[in-house]
C-alpha positions as CSV (number, residue, x, y, z in Angstrom):
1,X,11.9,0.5,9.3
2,X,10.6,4.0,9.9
3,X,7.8,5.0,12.0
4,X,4.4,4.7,10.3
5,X,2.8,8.2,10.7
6,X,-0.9,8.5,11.1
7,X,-1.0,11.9,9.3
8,X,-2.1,12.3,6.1
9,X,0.0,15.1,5.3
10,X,3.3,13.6,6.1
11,X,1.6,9.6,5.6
12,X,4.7,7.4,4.8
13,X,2.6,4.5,4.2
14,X,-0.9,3.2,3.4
15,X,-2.7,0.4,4.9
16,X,-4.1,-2.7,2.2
17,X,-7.3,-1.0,2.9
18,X,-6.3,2.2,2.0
19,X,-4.8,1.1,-1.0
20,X,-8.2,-1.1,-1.9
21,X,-9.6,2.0,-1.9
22,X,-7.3,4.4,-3.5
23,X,-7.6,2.1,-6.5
24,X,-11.4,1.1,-6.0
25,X,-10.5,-2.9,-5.8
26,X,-11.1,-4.9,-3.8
27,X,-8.4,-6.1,-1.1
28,X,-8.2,-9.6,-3.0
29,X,-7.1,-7.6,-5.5
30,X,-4.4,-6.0,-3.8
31,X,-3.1,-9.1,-2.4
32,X,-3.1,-10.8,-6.1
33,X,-1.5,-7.4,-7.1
34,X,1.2,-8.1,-4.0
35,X,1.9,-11.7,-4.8
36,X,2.5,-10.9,-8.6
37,X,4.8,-8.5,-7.8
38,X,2.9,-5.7,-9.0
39,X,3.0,-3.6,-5.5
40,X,5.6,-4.1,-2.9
41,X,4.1,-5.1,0.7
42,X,6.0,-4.2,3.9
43,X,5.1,-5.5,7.2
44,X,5.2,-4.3,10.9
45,X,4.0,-6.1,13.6
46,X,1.4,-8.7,12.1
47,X,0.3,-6.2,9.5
48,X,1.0,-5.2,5.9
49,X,1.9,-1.7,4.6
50,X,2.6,0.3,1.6
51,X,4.9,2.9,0.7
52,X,2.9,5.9,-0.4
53,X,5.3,7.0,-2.9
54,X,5.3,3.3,-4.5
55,X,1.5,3.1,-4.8
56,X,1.8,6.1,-6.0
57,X,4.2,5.4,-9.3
58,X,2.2,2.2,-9.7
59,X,-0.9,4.1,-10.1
60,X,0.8,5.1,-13.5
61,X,2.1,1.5,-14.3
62,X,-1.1,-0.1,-13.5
């Protein structure tokens, strides 16, 4: 998996938090969203991420 870059310029991938937000839910939400297959989780060490470019398209689906 690639590194996970803390700028948001060249951001490769959100946290659940930021994705929460970037949707204004709640994080229940985006676990519900995860498990339904709705958005596509990655995880590095202990923690979930999301590809910026995914949330991005399912901001359209959604």
């Amino acid at each position: 998996m690639s590194t996970i870059q803390t700028s948001h310029k060249n951001k490769i991938y959100y946290t659940r938090k930021e994705v929460a937000d970037l949707f204004s839910c709640t994080l229940a939400t985006i676990y519900n969203w995860t498990k339904q297959g709705k958005l596509k989780a990655y995880g590095k060490g202990g923690r979930v991420f999301y590809k910026v470019d995914e949330v991005h398209e399912s901001l359209v689906e959604l």
